[in-house]
C-alpha positions in Angstrom: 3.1 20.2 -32.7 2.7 22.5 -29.8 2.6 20.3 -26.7 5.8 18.9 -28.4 7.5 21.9 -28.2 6.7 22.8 -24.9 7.5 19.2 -24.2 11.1 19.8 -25.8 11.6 23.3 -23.8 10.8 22.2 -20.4 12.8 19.3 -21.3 16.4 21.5 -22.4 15.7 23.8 -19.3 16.2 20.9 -17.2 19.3 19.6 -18.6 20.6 23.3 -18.5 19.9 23.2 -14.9 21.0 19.7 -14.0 24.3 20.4 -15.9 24.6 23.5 -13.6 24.0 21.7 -10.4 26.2 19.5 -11.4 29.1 22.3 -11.7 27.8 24.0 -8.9 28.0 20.8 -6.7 31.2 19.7 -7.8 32.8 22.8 -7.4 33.5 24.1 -10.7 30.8 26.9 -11.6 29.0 28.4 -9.3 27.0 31.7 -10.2 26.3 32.3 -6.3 22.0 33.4 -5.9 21.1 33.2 -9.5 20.9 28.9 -8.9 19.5 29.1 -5.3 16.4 27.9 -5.8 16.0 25.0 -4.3 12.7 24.7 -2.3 14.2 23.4 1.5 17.3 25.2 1.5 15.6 28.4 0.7 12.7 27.8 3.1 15.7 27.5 6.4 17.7 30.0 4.8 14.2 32.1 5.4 13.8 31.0 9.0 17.7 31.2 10.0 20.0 33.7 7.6 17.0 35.7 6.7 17.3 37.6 3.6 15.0 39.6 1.0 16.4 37.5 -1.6 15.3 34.1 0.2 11.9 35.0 1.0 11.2 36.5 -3.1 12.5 33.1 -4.6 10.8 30.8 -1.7 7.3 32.5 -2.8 8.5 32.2 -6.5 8.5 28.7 -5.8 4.9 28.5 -4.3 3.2 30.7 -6.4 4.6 28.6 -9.5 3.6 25.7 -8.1 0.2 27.1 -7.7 -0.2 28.4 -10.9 1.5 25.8 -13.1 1.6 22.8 -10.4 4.8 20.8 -9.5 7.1 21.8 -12.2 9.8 22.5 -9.9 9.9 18.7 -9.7 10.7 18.4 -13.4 12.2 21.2 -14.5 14.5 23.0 -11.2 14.9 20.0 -8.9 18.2 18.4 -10.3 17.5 15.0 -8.1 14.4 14.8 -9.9 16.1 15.9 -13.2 18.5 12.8 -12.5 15.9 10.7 -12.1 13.9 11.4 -15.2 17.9 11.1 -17.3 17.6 7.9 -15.3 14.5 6.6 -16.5 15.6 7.4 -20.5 18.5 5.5 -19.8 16.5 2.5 -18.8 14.3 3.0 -21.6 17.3 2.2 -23.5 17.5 -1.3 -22.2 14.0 -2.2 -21.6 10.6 -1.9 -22.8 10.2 1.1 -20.3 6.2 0.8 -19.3 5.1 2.3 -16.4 2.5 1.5 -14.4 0.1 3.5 -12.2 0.8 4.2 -8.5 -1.0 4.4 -5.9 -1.2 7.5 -3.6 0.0 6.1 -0.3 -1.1 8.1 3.0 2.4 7.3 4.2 4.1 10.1 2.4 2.0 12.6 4.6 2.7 10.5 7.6 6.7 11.0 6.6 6.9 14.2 5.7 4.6 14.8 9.0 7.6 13.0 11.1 10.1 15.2 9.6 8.6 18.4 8.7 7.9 18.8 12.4 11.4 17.7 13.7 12.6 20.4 11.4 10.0 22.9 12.3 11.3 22.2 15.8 14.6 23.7 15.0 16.7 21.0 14.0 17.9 19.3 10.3 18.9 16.1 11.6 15.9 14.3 10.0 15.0 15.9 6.9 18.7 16.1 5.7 18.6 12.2 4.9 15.6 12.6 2.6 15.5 16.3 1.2 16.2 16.1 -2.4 18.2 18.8 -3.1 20.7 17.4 -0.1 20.5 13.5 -1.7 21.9 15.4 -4.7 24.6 17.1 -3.1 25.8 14.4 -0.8 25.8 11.8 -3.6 27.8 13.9 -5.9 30.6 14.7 -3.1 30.8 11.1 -2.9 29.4 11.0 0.6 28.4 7.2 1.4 24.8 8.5 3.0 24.2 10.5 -0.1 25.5 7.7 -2.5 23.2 4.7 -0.2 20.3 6.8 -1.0 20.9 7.3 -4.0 21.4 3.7 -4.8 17.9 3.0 -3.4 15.9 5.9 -5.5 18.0 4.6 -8.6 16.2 0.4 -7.3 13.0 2.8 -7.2 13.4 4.5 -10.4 14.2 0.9 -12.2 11.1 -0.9 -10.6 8.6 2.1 -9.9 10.0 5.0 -11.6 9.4 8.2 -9.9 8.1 6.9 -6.6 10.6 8.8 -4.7 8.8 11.9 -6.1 5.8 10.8 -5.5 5.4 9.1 -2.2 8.3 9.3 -0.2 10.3 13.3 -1.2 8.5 15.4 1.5 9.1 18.6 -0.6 6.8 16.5 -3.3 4.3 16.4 -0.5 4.2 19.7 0.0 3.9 20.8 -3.6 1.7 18.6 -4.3 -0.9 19.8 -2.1 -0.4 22.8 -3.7 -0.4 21.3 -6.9 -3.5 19.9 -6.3 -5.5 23.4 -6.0 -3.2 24.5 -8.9 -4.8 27.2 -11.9 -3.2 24.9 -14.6 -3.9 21.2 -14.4 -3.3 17.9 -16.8 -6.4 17.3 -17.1 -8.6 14.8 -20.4 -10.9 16.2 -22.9 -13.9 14.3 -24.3 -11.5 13.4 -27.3 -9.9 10.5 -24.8 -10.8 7.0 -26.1 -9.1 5.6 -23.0 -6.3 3.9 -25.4 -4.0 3.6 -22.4 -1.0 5.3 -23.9 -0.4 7.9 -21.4 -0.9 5.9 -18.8 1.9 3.4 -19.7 3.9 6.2 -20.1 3.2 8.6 -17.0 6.6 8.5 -15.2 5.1 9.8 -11.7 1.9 6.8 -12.6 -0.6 9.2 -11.9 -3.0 8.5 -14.6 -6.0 6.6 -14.7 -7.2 6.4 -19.1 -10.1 4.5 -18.0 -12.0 6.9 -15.7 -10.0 9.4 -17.6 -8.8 10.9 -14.4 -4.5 12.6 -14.1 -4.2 13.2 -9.8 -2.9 16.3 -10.2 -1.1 15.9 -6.6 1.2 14.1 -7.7 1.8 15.0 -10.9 4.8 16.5 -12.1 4.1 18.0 -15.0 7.0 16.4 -17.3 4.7 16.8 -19.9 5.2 13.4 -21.3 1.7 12.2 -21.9 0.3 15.2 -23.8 3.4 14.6 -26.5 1.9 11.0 -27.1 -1.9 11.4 -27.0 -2.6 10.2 -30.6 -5.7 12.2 -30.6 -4.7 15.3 -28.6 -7.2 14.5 -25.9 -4.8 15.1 -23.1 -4.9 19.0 -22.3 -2.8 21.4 -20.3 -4.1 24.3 -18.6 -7.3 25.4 -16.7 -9.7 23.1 -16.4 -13.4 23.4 -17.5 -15.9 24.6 -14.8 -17.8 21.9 -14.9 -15.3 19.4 -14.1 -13.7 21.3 -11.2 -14.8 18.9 -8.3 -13.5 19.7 -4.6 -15.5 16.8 -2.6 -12.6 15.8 0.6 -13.8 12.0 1.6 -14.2 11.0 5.0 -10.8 9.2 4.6 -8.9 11.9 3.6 -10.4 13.9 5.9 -9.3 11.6 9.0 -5.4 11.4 7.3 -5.2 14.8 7.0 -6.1 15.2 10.8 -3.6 12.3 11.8 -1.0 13.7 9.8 -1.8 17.2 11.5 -1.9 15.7 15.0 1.6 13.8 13.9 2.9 16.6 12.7 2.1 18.2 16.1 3.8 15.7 18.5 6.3 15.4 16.2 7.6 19.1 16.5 7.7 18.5 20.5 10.1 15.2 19.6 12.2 17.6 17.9 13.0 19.8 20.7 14.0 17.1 22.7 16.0 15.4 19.9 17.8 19.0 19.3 18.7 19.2 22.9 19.7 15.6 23.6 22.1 15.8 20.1 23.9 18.4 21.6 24.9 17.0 24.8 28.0 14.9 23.4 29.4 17.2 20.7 33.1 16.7 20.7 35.4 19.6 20.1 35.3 20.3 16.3 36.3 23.9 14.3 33.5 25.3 11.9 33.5 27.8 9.1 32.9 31.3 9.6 29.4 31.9 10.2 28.4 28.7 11.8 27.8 30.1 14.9 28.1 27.5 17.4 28.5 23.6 17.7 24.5 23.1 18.6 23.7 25.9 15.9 25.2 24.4 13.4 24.8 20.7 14.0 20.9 21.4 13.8 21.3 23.5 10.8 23.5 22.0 7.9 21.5 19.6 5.3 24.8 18.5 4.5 24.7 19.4 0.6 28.3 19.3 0.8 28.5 22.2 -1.1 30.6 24.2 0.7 33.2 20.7 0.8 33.7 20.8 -3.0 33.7 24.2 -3.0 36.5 25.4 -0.1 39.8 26.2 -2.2 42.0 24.8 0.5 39.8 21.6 0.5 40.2 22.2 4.4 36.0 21.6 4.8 35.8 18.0 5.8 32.5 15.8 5.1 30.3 14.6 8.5 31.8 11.7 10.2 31.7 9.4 13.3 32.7 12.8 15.4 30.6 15.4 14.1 27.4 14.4 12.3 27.8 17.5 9.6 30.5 19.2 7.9 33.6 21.0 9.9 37.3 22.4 9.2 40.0 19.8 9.5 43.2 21.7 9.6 45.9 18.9 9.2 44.9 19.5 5.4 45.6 23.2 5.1 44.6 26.6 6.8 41.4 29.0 6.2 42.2 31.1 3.7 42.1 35.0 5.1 41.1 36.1 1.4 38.2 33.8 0.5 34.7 33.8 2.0 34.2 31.2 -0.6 31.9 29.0 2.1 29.8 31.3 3.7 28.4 32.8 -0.5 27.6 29.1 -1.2 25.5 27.8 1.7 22.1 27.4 0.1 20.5 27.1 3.7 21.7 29.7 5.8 23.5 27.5 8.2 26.7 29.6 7.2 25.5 32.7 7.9 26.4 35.4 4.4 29.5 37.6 5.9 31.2 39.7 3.8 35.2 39.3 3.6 35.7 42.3 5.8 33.5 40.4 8.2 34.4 36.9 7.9 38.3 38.2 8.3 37.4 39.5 12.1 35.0 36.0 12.5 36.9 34.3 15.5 36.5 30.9 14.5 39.3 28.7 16.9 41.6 29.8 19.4 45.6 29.0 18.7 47.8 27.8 21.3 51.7 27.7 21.3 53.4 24.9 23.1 56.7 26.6 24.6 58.7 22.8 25.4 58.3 22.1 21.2 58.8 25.6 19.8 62.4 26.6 18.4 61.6 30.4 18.2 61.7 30.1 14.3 59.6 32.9 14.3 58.0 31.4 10.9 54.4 31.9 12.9 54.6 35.1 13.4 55.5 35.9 9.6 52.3 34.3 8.2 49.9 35.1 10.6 47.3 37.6 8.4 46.2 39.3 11.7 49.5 39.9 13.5 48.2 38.0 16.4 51.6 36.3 16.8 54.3 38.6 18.0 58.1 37.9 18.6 59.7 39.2 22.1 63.0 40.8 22.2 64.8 36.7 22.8 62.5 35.7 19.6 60.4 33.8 22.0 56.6 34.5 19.7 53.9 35.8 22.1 50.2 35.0 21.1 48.1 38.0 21.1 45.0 36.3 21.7 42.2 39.1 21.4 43.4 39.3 18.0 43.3 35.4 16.9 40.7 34.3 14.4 42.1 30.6 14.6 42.6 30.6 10.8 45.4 27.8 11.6 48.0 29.5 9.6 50.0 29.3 12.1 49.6 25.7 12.7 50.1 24.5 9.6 53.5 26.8 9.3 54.7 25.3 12.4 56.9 22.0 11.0 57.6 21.5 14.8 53.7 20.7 15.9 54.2 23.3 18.6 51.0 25.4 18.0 47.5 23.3 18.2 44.2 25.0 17.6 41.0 24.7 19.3 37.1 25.0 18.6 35.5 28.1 20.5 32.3 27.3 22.0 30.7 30.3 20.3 32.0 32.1 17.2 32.5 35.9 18.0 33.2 39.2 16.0 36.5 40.9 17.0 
């Protein structure tokens, strides 16, 4: 009755918290900080934007990990919330038995190739396979996120949470964690090796014969102790005389190859940051961006700043700029709303307050004398006053005071004013 119930609450935590990525995501509700806990966006957010905040839920995240094991897969995750909704709906349709996995090396090798293109300063890698961006991506209807998707969703009908297990590199890294963990799944001499759990492990980490649960890759869903006819299968700290820490001499050579990967791969990175931003077109980002290179290596492309821009001026990456940027022939930037730069989970749009995002120079406006008809409409609903009207109504352009919010612009029903990307963004 009690592993039930604490089957049943970790279960209704993670539909709360999948329902509230889903709002957050789409735009709707969005309680900025208290739902910024995903484990790669907090982690650059850390290393770029650094805050207090950050760094106390990035260790948060560790030290649960470490002292309950990979329940952030199961129960904060939403991508591996989704997949676990997704494997109940198959369950609907077919007899749903899973079957064991095997532990591939390859998911060390993988998140060895992009953990160290990322620890070289660029996302360009990681955003294609980070779960938390998957989600985002998918959900903003964003054809990479929605490809992926449609292969973890093949994975999750064939091999159920294999994606978790051998393929998410923030799995990886939890799951070494995991794996030296205070609280373990672990089997009691009760175990008749009846196989029930083991048919039933979504992450197919159990092995009812040898009566063995890899606690690597476990992710504590908290499944098989709910079935266990005779109660065998135990949560919590495990005997001392069946804590065993004996490294084989293969592991001990993949650890070293992934190391030495993980090494060359971080010297890739640097090269792959600097030859990405050699053909960056001219493109307009969001306040706090920083710069063209900055921001290209930085944004996982969650989209969440997309769904979430009240103009709807934030447009998704395309053929042009390989992450998210301002397209102005929808709207201007809003002088009142900083709405952007609070939901960034990763720091790439740096946190600016109003005050500061409102003296952010973000573009540089330029009027076109042959097309303009002195309308003076420009200067009216420019919010810094950075358009001025001479004495024959011919409007003068200030431009130490522009921000390049594209007000003006999209006033202008004469396309005499364009506006222009700066090559750094600057506070007036």
């Amino acid at each position: 009755m009690k592993n039930k119930l604490l089957y049943r609450i970790r279960l209704s935590a993670a539909i709360i918290i999948f329902i509230l990525a889903v709002l957050r995501i789409t735009g709707i509700f969005y309680p900025v900080r208290i739902l910024d806990i995903q484990f790669l966006p907090l982690f650059q957010r850390v290393i770029t934007d650094f805050s207090v905040t950050a760094l106390i839920l990035f260790l948060f995240i560790a030290l649960l990990t470490f002292i309950c094991g990979r329940v952030y897969c199961s129960l904060i995750c939403p991508f591996g919330i989704l997949q676990e909704l997704l494997g109940f709906i198959k369950g609907l349709f077919v007899k749903n038995k899973c079957r064991r996995q095997v532990n591939f090396p390859l998911k060390y090798f993988i998140s060895a190739i992009v953990w160290g293109i990322f620890f070289a300063g660029t996302a360009v890698a990681i955003r294609y396979i980070d779960p938390y961006t998957i989600f985002g991506s998918a959900f903003s209807i964003s054809v990479a996120g929605l490809i992926v998707l449609a292969a973890v969703i093949a994975a999750v009908i064939f091999k159920d949470r294999i994606f978790c297990t051998n393929f998410c590199p923030v799995g990886t890294v939890l799951g070494l964690i995991s794996k030296i963990s205070l609280n373990k799944i672990y089997m009691s001499d009760e175990c008749v090796s009846c196989g029930l759990c083991e048919r039933n492990c979504p992450a197919g980490c159990i092995n009812s014969k040898e009566k063995n649960v890899d606690n690597e890759t476990c992710i504590k869903c908290l499944k098989c102790i709910t079935l266990c006819p005779k109660n065998a299968l135990k949560y919590g700290i495990k005997p001392k005389g069946s804590v065993k820490f004996n490294p084989e001499r293969r592991q001990i050579i993949i650890a070293s190859t992934a190391a030495a990967l993980l090494g060359i791969m971080v010297k890739a990175g640097l090269e792959l940051k600097d030859k990405i931003s050699e053909k960056i077109k001219d493109v307009i980002l969001p306040a706090g961006a920083g710069n063209k290179e900055r921001f290209l290596n930085k944004c996982l492309n969650c989209n969440l700043c997309v769904e979430n821009c009240p103009n709807k001026i934030i447009a998704k990456a395309d053929e042009n700029y390989g992450v998210v940027h301002i397209d102005y022939s929808k709207g201007a930037c809003k002088y009142d709303c900083n709405k952007c730069s609070e939901v960034c989970p990763s720091g790439a749009i740096k946190k600016l307050s109003l005050e500061e995002k409102q003296k952010t120079r973000i573009a540089m406006a330029m009027i076109n004398e042959d097309k303009c008809t002195h309308c003076g409409v420009c200067s009216e609903v420019c919010p810094v006053h950075a358009i001025i009207k001479s004495d024959d109504k011919t409007p003068i352009l200030n431009a130490s005071k522009c921000i390049g919010c594209g007000a003006c612009k999209n006033a202008c029903h004469f396309g005499a004013i364009e506006v222009f990307g700066v090559n750094e963004q600057r506070t007036l």
